[in-house]
N, C-alpha and C positions, 0 to 999 in steps of 0.2 A: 610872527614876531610879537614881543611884548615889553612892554618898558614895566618898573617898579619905583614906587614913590614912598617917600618915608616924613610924614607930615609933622613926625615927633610930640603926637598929641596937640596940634596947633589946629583949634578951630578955621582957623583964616587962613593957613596954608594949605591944611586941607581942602575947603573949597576951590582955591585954586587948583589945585590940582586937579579937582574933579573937572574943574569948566574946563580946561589945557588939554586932557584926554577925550573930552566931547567935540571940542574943534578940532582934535587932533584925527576925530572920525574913528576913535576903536571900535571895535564889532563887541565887545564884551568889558566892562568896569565889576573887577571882584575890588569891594571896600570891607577894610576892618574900620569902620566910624570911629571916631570920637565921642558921638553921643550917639542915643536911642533917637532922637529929633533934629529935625533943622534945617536939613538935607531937601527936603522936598521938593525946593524948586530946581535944583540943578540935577533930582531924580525925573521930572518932567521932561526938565530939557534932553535928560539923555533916552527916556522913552520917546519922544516926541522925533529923535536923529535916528530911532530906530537901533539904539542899544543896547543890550542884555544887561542890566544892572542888577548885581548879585550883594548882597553883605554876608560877610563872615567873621562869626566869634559874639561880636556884641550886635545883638540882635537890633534891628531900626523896627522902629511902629510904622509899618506899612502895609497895606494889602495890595500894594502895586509891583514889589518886587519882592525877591526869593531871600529868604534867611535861610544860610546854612550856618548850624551852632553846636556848639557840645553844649549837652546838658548839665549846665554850670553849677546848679544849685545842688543835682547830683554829686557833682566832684566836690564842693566846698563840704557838704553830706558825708560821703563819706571819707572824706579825708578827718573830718570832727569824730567822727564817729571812731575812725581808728584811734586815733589819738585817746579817744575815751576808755575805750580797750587796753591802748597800753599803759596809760598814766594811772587809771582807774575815779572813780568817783573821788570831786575834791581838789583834782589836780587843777593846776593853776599855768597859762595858758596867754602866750602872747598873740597878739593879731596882729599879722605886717599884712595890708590887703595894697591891692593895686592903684586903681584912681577911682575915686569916690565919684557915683555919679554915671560911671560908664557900666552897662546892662550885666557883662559878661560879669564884671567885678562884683554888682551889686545882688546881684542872685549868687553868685559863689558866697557871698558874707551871709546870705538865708543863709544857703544849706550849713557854712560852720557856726553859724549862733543857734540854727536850732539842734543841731548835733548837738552842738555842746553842753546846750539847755538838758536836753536827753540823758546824757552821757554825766550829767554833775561836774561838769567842766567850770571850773574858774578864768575868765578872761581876767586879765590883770591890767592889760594895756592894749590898747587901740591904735593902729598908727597907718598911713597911707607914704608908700615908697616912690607912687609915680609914673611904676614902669621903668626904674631908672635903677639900675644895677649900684651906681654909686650912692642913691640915697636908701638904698636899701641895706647896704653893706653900712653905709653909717649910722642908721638908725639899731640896726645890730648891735654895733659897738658901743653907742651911746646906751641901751639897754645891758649888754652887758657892763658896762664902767658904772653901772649907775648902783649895781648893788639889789636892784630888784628880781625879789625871789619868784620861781618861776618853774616849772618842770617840762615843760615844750614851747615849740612856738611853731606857727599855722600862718605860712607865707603865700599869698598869692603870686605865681611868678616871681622870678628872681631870686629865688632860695639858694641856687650857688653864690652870690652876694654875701646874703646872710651867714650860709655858713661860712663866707671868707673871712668875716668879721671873728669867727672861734681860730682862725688860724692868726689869726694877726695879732690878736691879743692871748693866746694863747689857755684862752677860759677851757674850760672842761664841756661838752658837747652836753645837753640834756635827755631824758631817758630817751 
């Protein structure tokens, strides 16, 4: 059996959570964190019960327990790097990234800043969604309403969002 907990990026519900499945006695804790740090003492307690404490996605600074991750910086890499390919040198280049701060997000923003650095790519705007479908679809919209010139945009997660924001106002999709 297993239960699933959804802390909605909430440092302090997360923890809870975690202490709730250590007294709850599970044989295994797989966490997607909130951050790379912080964690420590409620990863003792669940080694100390005899737990398997796994992270996945955003990587924790530990050598106590197991990160399983995709190579993010990779993805953010070549995702810039296509984009470079097909906009070509010059092109000009939105950033909607996830949460500022969290491992997975922040090594995904290397690999598309240095891609882009590479590739002659223009960042034009910088902007953080959240994780959250709806403020991604409105920071879309607001980028489009706004008139600034652009020829791609580079979403971390939640890119269906974004592009609902081209159907909703009815802009024209970019290259």
């Amino acid at each position: 059996s297993y239960a699933s907990f959804v802390s909605n990026w909430d440092p302090a519900t997360e923890s809870q959570q975690l202490e709730n499945s250590i007294n709850e006695g599970y044989d295994i804790i797989l966490v997607n964190p909130v951050a790379p740090t912080g964690l420590d003492p409620i990863i003792e307690k669940a080694l100390d019960a005899g737990i398997i404490y796994i992270n996945v996605d955003c990587e924790y600074y530990s050598d106590k327990i197991l990160n399983i991750a995709t190579d993010q910086y990779y993805l953010g890499y070549k995702t810039a790097t296509y984009a470079g390919e097909v906009l070509g040198k010059g092109g000009k280049v939105v950033l909607i990234s996830a949460i500022a701060g969290n491992s997975a997000n922040d090594f995904r923003d290397e690999g598309f800043l240095k891609a882009a650095e590479e590739q002659g790519l223009e960042i034009v705007g910088r902007y953080n969604h959240n994780w959250s479908n709806t403020e991604s679809q409105q920071i879309m919209t607001e980028i489009i309403n706004s008139g600034m010139e652009f020829d791609g945009v580079l979403v971390s997660q939640c890119a269906d969002a974004a592009l609902a924001a081209y159907d909703t106002t009815g802009a024209p999709l970019p290259k």
